[in-house]
LOMAR-895159 format. One record per atom (N, C-alpha, C, O): residue in one letter; x negated, z, y negated. Coordinates in steps of 0.02 Angstrom, whole numbers, plus 50000, padded with zeros to 5 digits. Layout:
<rs>
AXZY...
</rs>
This chain:
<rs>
X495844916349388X495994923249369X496584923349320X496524919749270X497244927749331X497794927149311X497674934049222X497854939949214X497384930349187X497134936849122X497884937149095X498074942949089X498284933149080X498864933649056X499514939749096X499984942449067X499344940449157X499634946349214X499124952349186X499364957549164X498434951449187X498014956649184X498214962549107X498164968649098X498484955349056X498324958349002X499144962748994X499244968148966X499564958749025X500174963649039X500194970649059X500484975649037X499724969249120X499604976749152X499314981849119X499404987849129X498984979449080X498654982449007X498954988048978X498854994148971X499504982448962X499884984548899X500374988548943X500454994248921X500684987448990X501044995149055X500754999849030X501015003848991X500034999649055X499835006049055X499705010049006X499625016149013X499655006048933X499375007548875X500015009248834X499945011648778X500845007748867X501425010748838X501625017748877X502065021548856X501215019048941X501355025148966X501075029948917X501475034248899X500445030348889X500125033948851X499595036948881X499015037248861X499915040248954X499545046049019X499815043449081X500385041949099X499185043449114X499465041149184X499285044049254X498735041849269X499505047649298X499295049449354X499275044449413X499825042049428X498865042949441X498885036349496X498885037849568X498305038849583X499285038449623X499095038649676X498675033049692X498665027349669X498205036949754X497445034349736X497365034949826X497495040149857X497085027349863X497105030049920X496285026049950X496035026650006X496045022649899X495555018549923X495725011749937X495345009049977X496095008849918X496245003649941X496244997149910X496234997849849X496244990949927X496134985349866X496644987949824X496334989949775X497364989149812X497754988949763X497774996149723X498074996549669X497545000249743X497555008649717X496855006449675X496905006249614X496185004849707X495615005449665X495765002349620X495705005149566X495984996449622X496274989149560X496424994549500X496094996149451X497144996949529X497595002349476X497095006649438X497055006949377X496575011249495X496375016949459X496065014549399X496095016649341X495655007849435X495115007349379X495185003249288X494865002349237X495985001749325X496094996449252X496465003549207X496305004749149X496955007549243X496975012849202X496545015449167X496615016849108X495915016649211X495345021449169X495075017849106X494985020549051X494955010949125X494865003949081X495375005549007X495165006348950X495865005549024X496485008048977X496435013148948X496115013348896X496825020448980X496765024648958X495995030248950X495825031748893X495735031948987X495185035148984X495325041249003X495765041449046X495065047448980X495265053448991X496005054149007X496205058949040X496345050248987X497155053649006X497525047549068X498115046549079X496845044249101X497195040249184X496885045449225X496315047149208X497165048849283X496925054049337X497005047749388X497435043549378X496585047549439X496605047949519X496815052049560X496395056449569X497475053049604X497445059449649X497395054249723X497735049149731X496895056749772X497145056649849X497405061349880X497365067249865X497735058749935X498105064149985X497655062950046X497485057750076X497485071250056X497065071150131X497325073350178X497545078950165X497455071550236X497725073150296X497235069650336X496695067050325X497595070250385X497445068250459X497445060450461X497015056850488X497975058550428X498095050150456X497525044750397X497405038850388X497375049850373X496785044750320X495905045450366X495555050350381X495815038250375X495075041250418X494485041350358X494435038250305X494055046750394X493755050250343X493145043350333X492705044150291X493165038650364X492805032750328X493055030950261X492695029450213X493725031150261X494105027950207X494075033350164X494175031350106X493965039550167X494005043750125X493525043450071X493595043550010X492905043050116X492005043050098X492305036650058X492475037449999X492365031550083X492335027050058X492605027149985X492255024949940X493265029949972X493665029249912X493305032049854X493175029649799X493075041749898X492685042949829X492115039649805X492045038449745X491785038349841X491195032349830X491165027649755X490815026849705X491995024349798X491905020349744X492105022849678X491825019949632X492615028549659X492755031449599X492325032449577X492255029749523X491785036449598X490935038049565X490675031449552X490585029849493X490575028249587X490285022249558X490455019149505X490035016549468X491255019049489X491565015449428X491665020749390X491755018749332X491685027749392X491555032949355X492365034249331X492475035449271X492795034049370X493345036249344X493605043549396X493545043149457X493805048049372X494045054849410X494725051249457X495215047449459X494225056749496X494735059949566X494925065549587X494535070149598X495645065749594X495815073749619X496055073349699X496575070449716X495805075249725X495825077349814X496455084049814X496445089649788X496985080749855X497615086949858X497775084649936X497795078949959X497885091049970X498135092150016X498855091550028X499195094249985X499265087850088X499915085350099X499935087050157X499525086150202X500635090650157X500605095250213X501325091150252X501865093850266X501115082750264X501755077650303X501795080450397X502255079550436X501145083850408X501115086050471X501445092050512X501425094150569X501765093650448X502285100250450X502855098050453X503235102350475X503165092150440X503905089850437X504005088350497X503555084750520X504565090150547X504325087750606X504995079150578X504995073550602X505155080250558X505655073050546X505025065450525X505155059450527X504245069250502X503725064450498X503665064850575X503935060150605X503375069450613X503035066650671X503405065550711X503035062850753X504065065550740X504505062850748X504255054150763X504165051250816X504215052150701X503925045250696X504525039650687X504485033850709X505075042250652X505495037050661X505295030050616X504775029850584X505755024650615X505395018550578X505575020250505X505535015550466X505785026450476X505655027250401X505155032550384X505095035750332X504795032850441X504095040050431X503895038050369X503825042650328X503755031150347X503425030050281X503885034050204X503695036250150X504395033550229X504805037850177X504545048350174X504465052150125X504505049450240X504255055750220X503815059050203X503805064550175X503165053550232X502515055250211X502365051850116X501915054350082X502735047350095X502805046850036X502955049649978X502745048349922X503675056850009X504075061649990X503575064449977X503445064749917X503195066950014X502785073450014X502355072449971X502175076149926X502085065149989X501465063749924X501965065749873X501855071749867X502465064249833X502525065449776X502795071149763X503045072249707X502795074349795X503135081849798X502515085649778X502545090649742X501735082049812X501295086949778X501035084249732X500755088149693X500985077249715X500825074749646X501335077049575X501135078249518X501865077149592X502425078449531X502065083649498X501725081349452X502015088549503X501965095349478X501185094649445X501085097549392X500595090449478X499965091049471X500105085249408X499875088949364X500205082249390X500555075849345X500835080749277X500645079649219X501225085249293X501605088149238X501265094549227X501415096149169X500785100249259X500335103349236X499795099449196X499575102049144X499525092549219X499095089949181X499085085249096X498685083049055X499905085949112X499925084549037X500005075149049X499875071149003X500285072649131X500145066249126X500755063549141X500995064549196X501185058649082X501745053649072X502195053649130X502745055949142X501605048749170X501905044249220X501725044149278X501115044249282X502015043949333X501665044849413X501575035449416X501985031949387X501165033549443X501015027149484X500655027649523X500175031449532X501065020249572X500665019249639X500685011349645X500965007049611X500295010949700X499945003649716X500154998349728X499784993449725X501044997649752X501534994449760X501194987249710X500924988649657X501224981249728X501214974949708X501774968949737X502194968449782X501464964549676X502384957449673X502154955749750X502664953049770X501824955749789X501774951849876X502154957249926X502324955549983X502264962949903X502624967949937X503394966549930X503714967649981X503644964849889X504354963149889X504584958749929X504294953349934X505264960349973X505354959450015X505064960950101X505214957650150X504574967550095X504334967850158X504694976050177X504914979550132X504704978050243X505094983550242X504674989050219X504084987850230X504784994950189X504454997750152X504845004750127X505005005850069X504935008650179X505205014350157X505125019950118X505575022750087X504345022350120X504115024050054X504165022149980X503935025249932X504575015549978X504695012949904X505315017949898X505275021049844X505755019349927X506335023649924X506245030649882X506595033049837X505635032749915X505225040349876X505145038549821X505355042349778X504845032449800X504445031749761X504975031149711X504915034349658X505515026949721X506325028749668X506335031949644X506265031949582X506465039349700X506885044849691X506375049949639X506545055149611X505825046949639X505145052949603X505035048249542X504495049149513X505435043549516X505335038149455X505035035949463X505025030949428X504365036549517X503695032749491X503435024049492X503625019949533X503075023249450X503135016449433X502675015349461X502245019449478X502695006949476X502365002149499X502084997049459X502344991549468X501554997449411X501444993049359X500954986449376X500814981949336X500724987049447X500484978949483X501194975749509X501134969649514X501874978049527X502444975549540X502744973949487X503184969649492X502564977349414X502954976249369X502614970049335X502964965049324X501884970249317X501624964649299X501694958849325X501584954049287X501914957249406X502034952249437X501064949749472X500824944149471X500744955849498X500384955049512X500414953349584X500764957549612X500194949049625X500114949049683X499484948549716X498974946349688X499524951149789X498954952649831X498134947849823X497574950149834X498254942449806X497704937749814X497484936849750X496914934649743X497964938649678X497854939049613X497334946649595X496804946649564X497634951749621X497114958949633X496474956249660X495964954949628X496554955849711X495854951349741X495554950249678X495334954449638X495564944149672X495404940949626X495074945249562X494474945449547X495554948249532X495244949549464X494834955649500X494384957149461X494794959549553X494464964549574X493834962249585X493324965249570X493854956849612X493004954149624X492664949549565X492104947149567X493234948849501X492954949049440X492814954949413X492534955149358X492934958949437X492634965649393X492204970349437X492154976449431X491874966049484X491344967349539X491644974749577X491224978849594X492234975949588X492474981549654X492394978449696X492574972649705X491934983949751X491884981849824X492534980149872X492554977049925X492954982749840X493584982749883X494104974849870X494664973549893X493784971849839X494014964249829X494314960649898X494854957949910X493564962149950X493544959150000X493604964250056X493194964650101X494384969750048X494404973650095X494634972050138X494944967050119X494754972850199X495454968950255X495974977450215X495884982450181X496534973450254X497214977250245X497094984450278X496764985450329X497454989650235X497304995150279X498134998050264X498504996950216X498255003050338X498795005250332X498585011950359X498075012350393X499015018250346X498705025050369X498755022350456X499105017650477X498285026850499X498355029750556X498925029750586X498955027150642X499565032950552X500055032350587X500365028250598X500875029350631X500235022150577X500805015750572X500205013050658X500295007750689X499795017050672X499585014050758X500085013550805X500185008950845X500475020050795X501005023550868X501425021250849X501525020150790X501955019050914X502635015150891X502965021450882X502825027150899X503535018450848X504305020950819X504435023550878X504495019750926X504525030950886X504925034650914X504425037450980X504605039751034X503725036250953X503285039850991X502935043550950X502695040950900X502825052550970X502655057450934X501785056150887X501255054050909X501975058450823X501225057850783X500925063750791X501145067450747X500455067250831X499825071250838X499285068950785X499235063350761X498885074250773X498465073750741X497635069950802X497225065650788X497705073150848X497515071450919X497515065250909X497095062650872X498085060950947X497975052850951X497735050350884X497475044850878X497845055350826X497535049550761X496825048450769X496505043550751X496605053850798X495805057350807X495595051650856X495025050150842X495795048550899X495715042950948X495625038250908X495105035950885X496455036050897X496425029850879X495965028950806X496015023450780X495605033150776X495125031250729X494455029550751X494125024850730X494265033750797X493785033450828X493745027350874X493175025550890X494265024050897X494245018050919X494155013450887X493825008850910X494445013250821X494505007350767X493595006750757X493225001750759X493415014650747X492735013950729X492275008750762X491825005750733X492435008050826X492115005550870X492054999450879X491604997250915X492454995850851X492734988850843X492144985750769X491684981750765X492524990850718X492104988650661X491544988150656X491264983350628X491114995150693X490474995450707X490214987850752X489634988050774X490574982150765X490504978350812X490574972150748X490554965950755X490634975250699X490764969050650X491434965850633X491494961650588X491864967650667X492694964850666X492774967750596X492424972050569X493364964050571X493494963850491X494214967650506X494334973550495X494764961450541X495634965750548X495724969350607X495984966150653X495554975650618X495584978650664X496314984350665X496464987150613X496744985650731X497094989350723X497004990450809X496844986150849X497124996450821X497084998750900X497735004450897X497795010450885X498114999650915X499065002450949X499055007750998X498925006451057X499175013250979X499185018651039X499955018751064X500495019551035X499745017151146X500365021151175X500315023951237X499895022751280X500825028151238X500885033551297X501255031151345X501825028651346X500745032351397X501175030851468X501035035351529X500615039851530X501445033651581X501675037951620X500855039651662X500625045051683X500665034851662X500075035351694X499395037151632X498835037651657X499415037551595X498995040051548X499085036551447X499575036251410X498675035351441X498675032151367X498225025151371X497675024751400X498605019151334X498435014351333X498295011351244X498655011651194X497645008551257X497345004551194X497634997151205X497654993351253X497924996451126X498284989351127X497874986851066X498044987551007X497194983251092X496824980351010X497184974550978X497404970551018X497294973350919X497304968250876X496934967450835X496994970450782X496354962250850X495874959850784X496214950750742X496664946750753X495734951350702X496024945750661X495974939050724X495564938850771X496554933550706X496654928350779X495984923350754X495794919950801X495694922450709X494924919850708X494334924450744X493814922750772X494624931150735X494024934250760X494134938350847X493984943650874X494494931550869X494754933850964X494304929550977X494364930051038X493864925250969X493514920551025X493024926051018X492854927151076X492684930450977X492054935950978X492214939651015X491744943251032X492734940851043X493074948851059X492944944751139X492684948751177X493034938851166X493054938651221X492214935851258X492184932551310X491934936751240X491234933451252X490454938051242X490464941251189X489934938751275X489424941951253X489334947251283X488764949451273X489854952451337X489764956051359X490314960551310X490394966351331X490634959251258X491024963751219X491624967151235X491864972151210X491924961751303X492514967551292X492264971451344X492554976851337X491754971951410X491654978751432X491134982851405X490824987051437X491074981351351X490594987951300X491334989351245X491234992451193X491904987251257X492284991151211X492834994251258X493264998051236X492804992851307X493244995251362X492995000851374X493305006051362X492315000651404X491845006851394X492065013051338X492335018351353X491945011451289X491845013351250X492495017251232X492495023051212X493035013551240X493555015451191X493955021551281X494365026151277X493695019451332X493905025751386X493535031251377X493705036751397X493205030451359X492635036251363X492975039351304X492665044651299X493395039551260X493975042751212X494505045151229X494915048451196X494515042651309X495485046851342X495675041251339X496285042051335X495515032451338X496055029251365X496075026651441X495555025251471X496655026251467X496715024651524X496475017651530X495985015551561X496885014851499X496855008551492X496855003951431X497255006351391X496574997951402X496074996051352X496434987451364X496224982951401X496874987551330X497224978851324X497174974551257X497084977851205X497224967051251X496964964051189X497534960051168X497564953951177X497944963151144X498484958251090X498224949551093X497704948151062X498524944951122X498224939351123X498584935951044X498334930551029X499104938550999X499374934750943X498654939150896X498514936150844X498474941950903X498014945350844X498224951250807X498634955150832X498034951850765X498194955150714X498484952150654X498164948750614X499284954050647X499904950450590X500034955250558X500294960150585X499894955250496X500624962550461X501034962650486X501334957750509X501224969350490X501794972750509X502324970150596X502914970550615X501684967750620X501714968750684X502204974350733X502554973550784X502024980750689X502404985950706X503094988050705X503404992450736X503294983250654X503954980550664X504384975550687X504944973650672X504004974250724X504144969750763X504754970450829X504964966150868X504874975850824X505244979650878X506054980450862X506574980850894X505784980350773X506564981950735X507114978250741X506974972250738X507754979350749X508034972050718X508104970550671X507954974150624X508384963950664X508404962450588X508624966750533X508274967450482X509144969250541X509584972750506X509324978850489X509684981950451X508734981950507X508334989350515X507754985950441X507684989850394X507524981750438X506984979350393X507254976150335X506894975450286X507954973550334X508144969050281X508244975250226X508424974050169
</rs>
């Protein structure tokens, strides 16, 4: 356990004075909320953004855990489903749905009397493509697990020293990072492709992602589970109880990523020069 990073992050948060946190449920947001609250107390807020592309497992889930560790949450509505330049879906969607988050956090931050905007950004994110860091510029807001030099397996870590369930979360990315670049975001296919994911997890899979795409002949499921957890996926009767399962949702057709499930897979399409 890295206490010498921890006690840095500390002291971030403890020179902001007030801190507003975007808050999404996630190993690196709960980390934030809760060492803020740890820190500051009454003057660290939690805000989530609810839409469509957050599944309402993860939602349940997030407030859950704020009650449990007893630090506040504010639930605000983001209205990214109105931009059509978001559903659109180009490969910087992460920049607009980021915009918006802080477009409705700014104001809720500065009615509340709170310093500093932060978000969940950590040192293992540098260097990955990441267009929402762009928003996150342009709105000042800081990154004090990037600034401490915290990274992904170090959060871990001190998170499951300070007994958060979310220690041992798999990776989560919104809903929309399912549909490729330059295929339209509905609220509809998110409504699928969650309900598919469900289906998987409910099966015990840990890295689950189910790739929606549109085709001429209908809509096709592209699963990626973790590449340890493909010998389960093919044996036992499972993939026609998920084939089943996941048509009986509107897909035509139900295919299994044989590389697994990789970050940022979804960019995989880019060229180089689009991600550097």
């Amino acid at each position: 356990m890295n206490v010498e990073k921890l006690n840095h992050l500390r002291d971030l948060l403890r020179s902001y004075g007030s801190c507003l946190v975007a808050y999404s449920g996630g190993v690196d947001s709960v980390f934030l909320a809760f060492v803020a609250h740890e820190v500051l107390g009454a003057k660290a807020l939690a805000a989530i953004a609810d839409s469509p592309s957050l599944p309402r497992r993860e939602f349940d889930d997030a407030l859950a855990v704020a009650a449990q560790f007893a630090f506040p949450v504010r639930v605000v509505q983001t209205q990214e489903f109105t931009n059509p330049d978001y559903l659109a879906n180009p490969a910087n969607r992460c920049y607009f749905c980021k915009h918006e988050l802080f477009t409705e956090l700014e104001p809720l931050a500065r009615s509340g009397g709170f310093a500093v905007l932060a978000y969940g950004e950590n040192a293992s994110d540098v260097g990955d493509f990441r267009p929402g860091a762009r928003a996150a510029t342009e709105f000042a807001v800081r990154a004090p697990l990037k600034e401490a030099g915290l990274t992904k397996t170090e959060i871990r870590e001190l998170s499951a020293h300070f007994g958060l369930p979310t220690a041992d979360k798999p990776q989560m990315a919104c809903l929309s990072s399912r549909i490729p670049y330059g295929e339209a975001v509905t609220p509809e296919k998110l409504a699928m492709i969650e309900q598919a994911e469900n289906v998987l997890r409910d099966l015990g899979f840990y890295d689950v992602r189910v790739r929606h795409h549109e085709l001429k002949t209908g809509q096709l499921a592209r699963i990626e589970v973790g590449p340890s957890e493909l010998p389960r996926l093919l044996v036992d009767g499972i993939p026609g109880q998920v084939a089943t399962a996941l048509k009986a949702l509107g897909y035509q057709q139900v295919t299994l990523d044989l590389q697994g499930y990789r970050r940022g897979s979804v960019n995989e399409v880019l060229p180089a020069a689009a991600v550097a």
